[in-house]
N, C-alpha and C positions, 0 to 999 in steps of 0.2 A: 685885053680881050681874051676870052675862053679859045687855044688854040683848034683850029679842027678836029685834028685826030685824038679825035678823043674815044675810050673802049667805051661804049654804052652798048645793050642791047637795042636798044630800039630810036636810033637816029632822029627819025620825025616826035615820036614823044617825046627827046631831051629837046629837041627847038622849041616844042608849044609848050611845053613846060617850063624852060626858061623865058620864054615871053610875058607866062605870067608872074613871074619871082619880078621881072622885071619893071612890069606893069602897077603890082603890088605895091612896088616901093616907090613908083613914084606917086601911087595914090595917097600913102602915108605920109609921104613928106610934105605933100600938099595939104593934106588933113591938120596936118601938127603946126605945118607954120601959121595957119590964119590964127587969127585974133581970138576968132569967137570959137571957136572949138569946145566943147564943154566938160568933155570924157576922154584923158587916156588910161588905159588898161598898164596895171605896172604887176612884172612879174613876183610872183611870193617866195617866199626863202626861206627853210628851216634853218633854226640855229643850232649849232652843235658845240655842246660844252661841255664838262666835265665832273662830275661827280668827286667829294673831297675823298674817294676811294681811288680816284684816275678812271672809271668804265665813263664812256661816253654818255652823252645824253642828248637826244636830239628833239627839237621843240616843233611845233608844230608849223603850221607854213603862218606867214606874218608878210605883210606889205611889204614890199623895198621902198625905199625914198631915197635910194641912188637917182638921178637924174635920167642915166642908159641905162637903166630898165625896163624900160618900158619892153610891154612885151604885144609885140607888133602885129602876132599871128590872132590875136584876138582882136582887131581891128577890123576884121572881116567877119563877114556873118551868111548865111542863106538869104536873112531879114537884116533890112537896116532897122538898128531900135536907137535908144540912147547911146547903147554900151557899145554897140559895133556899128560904127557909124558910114560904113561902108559894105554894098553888099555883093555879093558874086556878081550875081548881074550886070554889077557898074562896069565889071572889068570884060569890056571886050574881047582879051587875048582866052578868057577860060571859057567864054562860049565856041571856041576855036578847039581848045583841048579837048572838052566833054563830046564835044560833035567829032573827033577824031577817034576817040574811044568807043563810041558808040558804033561808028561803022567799020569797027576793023574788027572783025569775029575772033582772032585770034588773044587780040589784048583784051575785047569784051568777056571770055568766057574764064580770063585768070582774075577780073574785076570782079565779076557778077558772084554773088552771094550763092549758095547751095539752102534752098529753100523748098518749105512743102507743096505740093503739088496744085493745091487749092487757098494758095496763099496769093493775094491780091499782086496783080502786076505793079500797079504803084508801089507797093513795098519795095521791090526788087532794084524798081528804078531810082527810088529814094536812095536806097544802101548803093548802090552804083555809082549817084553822081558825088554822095558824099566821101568814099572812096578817090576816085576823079579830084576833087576841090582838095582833099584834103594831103594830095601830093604836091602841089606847089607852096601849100600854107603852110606844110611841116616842111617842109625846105627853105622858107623866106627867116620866119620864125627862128630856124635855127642856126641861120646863118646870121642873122641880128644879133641872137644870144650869143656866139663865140666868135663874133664883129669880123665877120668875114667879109671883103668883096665879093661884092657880084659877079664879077667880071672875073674873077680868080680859080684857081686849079684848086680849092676847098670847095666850094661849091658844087663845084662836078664831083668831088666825093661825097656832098653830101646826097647826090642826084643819085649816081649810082647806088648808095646804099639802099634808095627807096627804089631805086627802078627792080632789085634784085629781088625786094620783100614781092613785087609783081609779079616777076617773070624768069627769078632765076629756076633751075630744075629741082636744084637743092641746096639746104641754108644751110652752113655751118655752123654750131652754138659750141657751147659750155656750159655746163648749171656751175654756179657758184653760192656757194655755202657757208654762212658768216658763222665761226666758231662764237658762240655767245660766252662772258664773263672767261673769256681763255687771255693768260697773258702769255708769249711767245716769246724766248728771246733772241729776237728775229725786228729786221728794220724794210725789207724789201720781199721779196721771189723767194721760197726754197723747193728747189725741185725734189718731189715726190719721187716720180719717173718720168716716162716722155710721154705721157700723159694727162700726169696731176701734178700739184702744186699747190701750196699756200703763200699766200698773198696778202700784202699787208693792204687794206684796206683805208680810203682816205673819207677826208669829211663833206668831199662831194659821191663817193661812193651812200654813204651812209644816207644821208638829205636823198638819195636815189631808192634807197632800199624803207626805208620810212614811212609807216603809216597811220591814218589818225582811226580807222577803223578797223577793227580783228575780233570776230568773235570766235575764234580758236581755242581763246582762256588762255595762253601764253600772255602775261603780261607785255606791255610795251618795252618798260626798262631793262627789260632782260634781253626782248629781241635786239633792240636797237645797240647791244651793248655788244659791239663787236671790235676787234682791231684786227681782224683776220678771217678770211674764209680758203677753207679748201676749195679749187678751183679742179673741174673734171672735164674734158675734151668730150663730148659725146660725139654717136655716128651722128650725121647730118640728116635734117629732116627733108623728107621729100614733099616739097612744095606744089598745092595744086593751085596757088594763087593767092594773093592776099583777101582778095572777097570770098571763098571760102573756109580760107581758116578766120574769118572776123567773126563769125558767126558759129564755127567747131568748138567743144569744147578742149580744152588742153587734157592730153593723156598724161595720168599719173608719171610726175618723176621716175626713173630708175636712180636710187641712191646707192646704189648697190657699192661703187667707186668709192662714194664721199664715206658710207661706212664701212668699208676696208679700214681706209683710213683712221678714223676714228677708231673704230677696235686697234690696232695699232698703234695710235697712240697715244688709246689710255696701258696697254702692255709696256710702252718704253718709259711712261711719266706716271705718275698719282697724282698730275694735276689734274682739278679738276675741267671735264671740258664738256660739248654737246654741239648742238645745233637746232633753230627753231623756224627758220625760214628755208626755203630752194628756189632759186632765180636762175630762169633762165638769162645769158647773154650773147645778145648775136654777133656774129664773126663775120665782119663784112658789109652785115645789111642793116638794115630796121627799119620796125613796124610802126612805131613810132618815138616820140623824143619827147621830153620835158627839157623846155629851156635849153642849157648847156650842161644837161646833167648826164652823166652816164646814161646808157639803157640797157634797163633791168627790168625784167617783166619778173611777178611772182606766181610760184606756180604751186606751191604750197607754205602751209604752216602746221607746224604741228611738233608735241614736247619730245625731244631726243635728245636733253640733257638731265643734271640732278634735281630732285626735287628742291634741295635745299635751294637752288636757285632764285626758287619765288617765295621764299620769306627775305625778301632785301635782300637779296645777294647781289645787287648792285652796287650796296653800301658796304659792300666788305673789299679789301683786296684780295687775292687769293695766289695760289701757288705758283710761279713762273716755270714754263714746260724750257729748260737750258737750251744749249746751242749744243752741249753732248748728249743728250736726249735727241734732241731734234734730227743729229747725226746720223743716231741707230735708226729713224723711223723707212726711211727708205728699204733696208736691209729685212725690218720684222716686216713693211708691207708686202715688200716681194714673198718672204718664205708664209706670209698668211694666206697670201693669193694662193699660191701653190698644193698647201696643208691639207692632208686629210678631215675627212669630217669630224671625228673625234675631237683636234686641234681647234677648227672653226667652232664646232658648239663648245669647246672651252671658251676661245676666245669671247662669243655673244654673252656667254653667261657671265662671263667679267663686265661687259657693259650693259647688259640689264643689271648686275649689279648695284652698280656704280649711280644708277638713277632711278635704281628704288625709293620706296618712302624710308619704309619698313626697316629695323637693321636686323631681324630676323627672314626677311625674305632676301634681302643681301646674303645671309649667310648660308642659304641656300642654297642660293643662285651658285654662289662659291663654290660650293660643294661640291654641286653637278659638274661645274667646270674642272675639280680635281679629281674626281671619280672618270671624267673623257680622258686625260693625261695620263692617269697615274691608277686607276683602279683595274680590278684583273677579275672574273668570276672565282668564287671560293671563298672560302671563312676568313675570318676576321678583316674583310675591308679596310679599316680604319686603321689598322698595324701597321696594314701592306703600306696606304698609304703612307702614315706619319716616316715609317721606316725608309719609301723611298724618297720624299721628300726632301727628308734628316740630308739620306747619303749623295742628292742631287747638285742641294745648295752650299752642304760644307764642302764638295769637291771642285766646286768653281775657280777659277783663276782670279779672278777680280773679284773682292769684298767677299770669302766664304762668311757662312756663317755658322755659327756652332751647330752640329749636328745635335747632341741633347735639345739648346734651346728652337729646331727646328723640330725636332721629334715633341715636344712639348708645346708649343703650341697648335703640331695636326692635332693632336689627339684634347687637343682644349675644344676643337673648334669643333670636330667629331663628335666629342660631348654634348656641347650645346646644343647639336645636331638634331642628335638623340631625344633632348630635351624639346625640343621644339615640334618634330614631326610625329612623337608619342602623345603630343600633349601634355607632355608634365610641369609643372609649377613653380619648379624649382628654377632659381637664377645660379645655382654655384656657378653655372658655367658661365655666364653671361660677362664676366668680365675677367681680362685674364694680367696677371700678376708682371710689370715690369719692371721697376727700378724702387725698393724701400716697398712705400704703402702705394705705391702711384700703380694706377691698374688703366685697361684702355679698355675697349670694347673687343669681344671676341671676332665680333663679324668685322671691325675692319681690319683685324689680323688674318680672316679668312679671306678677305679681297688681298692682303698682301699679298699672301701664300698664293696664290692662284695667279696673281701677276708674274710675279718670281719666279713659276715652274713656268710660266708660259715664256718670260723669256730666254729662261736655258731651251726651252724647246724649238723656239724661233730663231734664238742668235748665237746659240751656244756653235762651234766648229764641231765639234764630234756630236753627229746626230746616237745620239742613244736610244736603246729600248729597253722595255720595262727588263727583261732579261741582263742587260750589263748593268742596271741599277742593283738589282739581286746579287748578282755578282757582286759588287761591289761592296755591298753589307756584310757578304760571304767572307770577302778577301781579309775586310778591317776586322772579323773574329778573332783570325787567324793569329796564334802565337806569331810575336816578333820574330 
């Protein structure tokens, strides 16, 4: 038996609401053992597999024909028909409950829906009492699915989490954010800071986050193709009650967190990476539950990754972001947080890059973001730059690299620049000379470059200014 002391807010609601969890169940057991019974309700279940790439793939919902599946919470109904073969009414204990809610103003007005002024009172009382029913059904239901006792100290967890979506003052959540076609090499948690994190995502995660309808235009294999989401702590929402948020709409996401992040760690990796969905998840409470599946509400969709994504790019594998990448990202989110604006619109401009179509608007994008770093008012822009550049990346401690060949490809990518925002015709620039005959694209040289300065700008020790980079050009003239 459930010990007494137990923390609930509302003492008489936890009694009449387990009256009816308990009532429920013995209706079903009665239901299920006779003979003649004609209809039970069995819960459905995506399957999750794998693509000969390794990205996920999750299928649509499908029977179970496990035996305890059955899914119990739909055994009940407003109306008995075929399908729900039992109806509120039957049960005694919830005409106890509804009639308890109804006369207590206090719990009435966190139930009661926020409605128009000239909108029928039966509405009101409709969305009220299914509200009411639908606290003890999502509690039986969910205690079936993860085969809890009644009688036991999960229970009362799962009581409290709904009593709080009622009557706490405020919800704590998370948005969590599935990196789409990102491979990590990462098997658990890695902390961001103390308040973000990415988090390896499992295959009941996934079946939670799944959907068979989207008209966003993000394809399905792309969303559902996650083994990771950035995980954000938000402030907590202040709760006027669950009948009036049933009926609110959800206020746009703040991604503001999950893209930090993201700018960050496309600055530490050239893996490719994005995000296509925002889920909220609640700490503590909820609103409501599928089966034994996580809960995840979704609260948008929309493309914040590469385009190439959706030509199949769930058929490819793609680049793994290391565990000495992953290392730096903490260190580049902190110093991006912090960054002047100059820094930040470099940083966007690397990830609009990054998920353009275009590789002319890529090299753009590029541009702007090395002209925030590295450009100065005055003539020849494109010198100053390739020159500071040259003398940023060859002075590095770890992997320089040749100042010529950094000075050579600013000023390739400058050219193309040139070429593109004049409108001229010309491709010389369009691809630039690496190894023999073997040539690459200039624009993703100009996303290199722009990562590279960002990250001596982020993680380098000695914060430089354009001035000790001058200097510095100065110094290597200088006779030996």
């Amino acid at each position: 038996m459930v010990s007494e002391s137990i923390d609930v807010l509302d003492e008489t609601l936890f009694q009449l609401t387990m009256d009816v969890v308990r009532e429920m169940d013995a209706r079903a057991t009665e239901y299920l053992a006779r003979d003649d019974h004609k209809f039970v309700p069995k819960r459905r279940r995506r399957s999750v597999t794998a693509f000969d790439s390794g990205w996920p793939s999750v299928g649509s919902d499908v029977g179970a024909t496990e035996t305890d599946a059955i899914a119990y919470g739909k055994l009940f109904a407003s109306t008995r028909d075929a399908i729900h073969p039992i109806a509120y009414e039957d049960l005694g204990t919830m005409a106890s409950l509804v009639a308890y809610v109804h006369d207590t103003p206090a719990l009435l007005q966190r139930v009661g829906p926020t409605l128009r002024e000239d909108a029928p009172v039966d509405l009101a009382r409709s969305v009220i009492d299914m509200i009411i029913r639908n606290l003890p059904t999502d509690i039986y239901d969910r205690a079936k699915a993860l085969g809890f006792e009644l009688d036991g100290p999960d229970i009362v967890n799962l009581y409290q989490q709904r009593e709080r979506s009622w009557l706490a003052p405020e919800l704590s959540r998370e948005l969590v954010v599935p990196l789409v076609l990102t491979s990590l090499e990462l098997e658990d948690t890695f902390e961001v800071d103390s308040h973000a994190r990415i988090e390896a995502l499992g295959d009941d995660d996934l079946r939670a986050m799944a959907s068979d309808y989207d008209i966003s235009g993000v394809p399905g294999p792309v969303a559902d193709a996650a083994r990771f989401a950035v995980v954000v702590d938000m402030p907590p929402l202040t709760n006027p009650g669950e009948g009036r948020r049933f009926l609110k709409a959800e206020d746009p996401p703040d991604t503001a967190g999950v893209d930090l992040i993201c700018e960050a760690l496309r600055i530490v990796s050239s893996a490719d990476t994005g995000w296509a969905r925002v889920f909220q998840r609640p700490r503590g409470w909820a609103a409501r539950w599928k089966d034994a599946l996580p809960a995840y509400s979704l609260l948008q969709t929309t493309r914040r990754y590469p385009s190439v994504f959706d030509d199949f790019g769930w058929l490819r594998s793609g680049r793994t972001v290391t565990r000495h990448e992953l290392e730096r990202l903490p260190a580049a989110t902190r110093a991006l947080g912090s960054a002047d604006k100059r820094v930040r619109l470099a940083s966007r401009r690397l990830s609009t890059a990054v998920v353009r179509d275009a590789a002319d608007d890529q090299l753009v994008d590029a541009c702007i973001g090395l002209e925030a770093l590295l450009g100065q008012k005055g003539a020849e822009l494109s010198f100053r730059i390739a020159m500071r550049a040259a003398a940023l990346l060859s002075s590095r401690a770890n992997t320089p690299v040749s100042a010529e060949e950094v000075f050579d490809i600013a000023r390739t990518v400058y050219a193309r620049r040139s070429e593109i925002v004049h409108g001229s015709t010309s491709e010389r620039a369009a691809r630039f000379p690496v190894t023999g005959a073997e040539t690459t694209p200039t624009s993703d040289l100009a996303v290199w470059l722009l990562r590279q300065i960002l990250q001596e700008r982020l993680l380098r020790e000695d914060r430089w200014s354009l001035t000790d980079l001058d200097s510095l050009v100065l110094r290597r003239l200088e006779p030996s």
